[in-house]
C-alpha angles and dihedrals in degrees: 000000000000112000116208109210112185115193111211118050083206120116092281090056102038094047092052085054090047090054098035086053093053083068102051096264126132127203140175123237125212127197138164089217119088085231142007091260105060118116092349088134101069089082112070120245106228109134142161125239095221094055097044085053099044084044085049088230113162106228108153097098087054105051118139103170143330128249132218106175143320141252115223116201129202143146096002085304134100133207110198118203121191136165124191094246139040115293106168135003135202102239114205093249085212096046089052098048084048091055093052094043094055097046091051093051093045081056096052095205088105128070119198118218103198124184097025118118094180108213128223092266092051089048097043086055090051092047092058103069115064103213085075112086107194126201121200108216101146105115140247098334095041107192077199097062090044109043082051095043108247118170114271121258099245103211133039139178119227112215132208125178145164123200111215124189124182097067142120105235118200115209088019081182101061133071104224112214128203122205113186126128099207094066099024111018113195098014138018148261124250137204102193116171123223096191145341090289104031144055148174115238109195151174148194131195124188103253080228099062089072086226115139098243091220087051082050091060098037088068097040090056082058099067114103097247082056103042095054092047100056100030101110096027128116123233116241102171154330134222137175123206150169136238131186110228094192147058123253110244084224130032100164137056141145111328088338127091118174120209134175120017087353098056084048082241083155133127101241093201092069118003103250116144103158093085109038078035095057095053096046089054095063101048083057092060091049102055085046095057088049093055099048096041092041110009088251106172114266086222093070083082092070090053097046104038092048089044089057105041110002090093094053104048090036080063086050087063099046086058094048095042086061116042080042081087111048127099119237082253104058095049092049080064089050081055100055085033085057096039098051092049093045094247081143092066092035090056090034088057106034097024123133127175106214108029106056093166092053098048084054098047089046093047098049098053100041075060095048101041 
């Protein structure tokens, strides 16, 4: 009988039992933390509808607040980008694991394994016999990829947040975002509300760029949009995290296949792994259930993950690759180059926050036709 051990109880892991269990499967999580909620918060909450539907992910209970648009500064410029509906919430990160947690207990097909970080030797010795299937789901730095050998993930971001209550947020629907490689090199700073009276001020450096990412938002606390924002709140909390910003040349080996954040499923342009995560995820739990009902190849993950997404958040590198780059100068120029053609209206209208191939092709044949 063959036995599934996933490794990370996060949204990537959980989401590959819910699916696998769809299907009649059990599996055993393991996790370090002593519940699925513990430090969820570190990772920010910003989502887009379109992406937690498609994912099948259920959000409702977690909601924070919902988003219409957002507001990009640079350069002394700002381009604001708004559509008439929700496009994207803040979804209480908690609240969401909770929620998972909760549906796969009251299913009883998953057992959850707290308290329990496995070590190379214990997943080596899982790894040997054959009738163990093991799924990496343990984040950036996956103990999984490392202890088989998979190649390394070459770029990180490094993260660093507070969250502040007590305040009177203007736009409470829109994410405001900050490029300026002097206070946040290879990525940008956020300031994203929760609610009428809080909000999450953020940043992310490039690991590359040899900056301590606290220092990072220490500085960036300290410009002026920032500073009067924050001026008469009061600090709740802090947190520092990693992201992968890019995808792992190999996500599927032997007995061993890596999804979410270890397998670097994640939209370098901003971070974001829950949604490309999630559906991966369940095409991981697909092609498991076929092997173990019909001996259908493990590998057949690689081929159908990365012909489903791999286009799309290759596209997200390339973006980020290449606003990376730019002073905050020069992309306050892009600002005023984009205001004074209308590519406000034009994102505001065709925009979409996960498929940036998608929202071009679209674009470019609407225009055309």
């Amino acid at each position: 009988m063959k036995r599934v051990i996933v490794v990370g109880a996060g949204v990537a892991g959980m989401s590959f039992a819910m699916q696998l269990c769809k299907h009649g499967i059990p599996c055993e999580i393991y996790d370090s933390r002593q519940n699925v909620s513990e430090n969820a918060e570190r990772a920010s909450g910003i989502l887009s509808k379109k992406g937690l539907e498609k994912a099948g992910i259920k959000y409702n209970n977690s909601i924070e607040n919902n988003l219409i648009g957002g507001i990009v500064h640079a350069g002394g410029r700002e381009l604001k980008l708004r559509k008439n509906r929700t496009v994207a919430y803040i979804i209480d990160r908690r609240k969401l694991a909770e929620d998972m947690y909760n549906e796969l207990r009251t299913g009883k097909c998953a057992k959850f394994r707290f308290l329990k970080r496995l070590t190379r030797t214990e997943l080596l010795e899982f790894g040997k016999d054959n009738n163990n299937i093991i799924i990496g789901a343990d984040g950036a730095v996956s103990a999984v990829a490392s202890s088989f050998g998979f190649p390394k993930i070459e770029r990180y971001i490094l993260t660093y947040k507070a969250v502040y209550s007590k305040i009177k947020i203007k736009d409470v629907h829109y994410v405001h975002l900050f490029f300026d490689n002097n206070t946040t090199p290879g990525f940008f700073g956020w300031a994203a509300p929760h609610s009428e009276s809080s909000v999450e001020i953020g940043i992310g450096i490039e690991s590359s760029r040899k900056t301590n990412s606290r220092l990072a938002f220490r500085k960036f606390v300290e410009t002026p949009i920032i500073k009067a924002m924050v001026k008469d709140a009061k600090y709740e909390y802090e947190h520092a995290s990693i992201i992968p910003v890019n995808i792992r040349k190999r996500t599927a080996a032997g007995n061993v296949l890596l999804i979410g954040d270890a397998a670097g499923q994640v939209k370098a342009t901003t971070g974001g792994g829950i949604i490309f995560g999630s559906l991966c995820a369940k095409i991981a739990a697909d092609i498991v259930y076929k092997h173990i009902t019909s001996n259908a190849p493990l590998q057949e993950y690689e081929k159908h993950w990365r012909k489903r997404y791999a286009k799309d958040l290759k596209a997200h590198m390339i973006a980020h690759k290449f606003y990376s780059k730019l002073t905050g100068k020069q992309f306050g120029f892009l600002l005023w180059a984009a205001n004074s053609i209308g590519i406000d209206s034009l994102l505001s209208k065709y925009g979409d926050m996960d498929s940036w191939l998608s929202t071009i092709n679209n674009t470019l044949l609407r225009k055309k036709y």
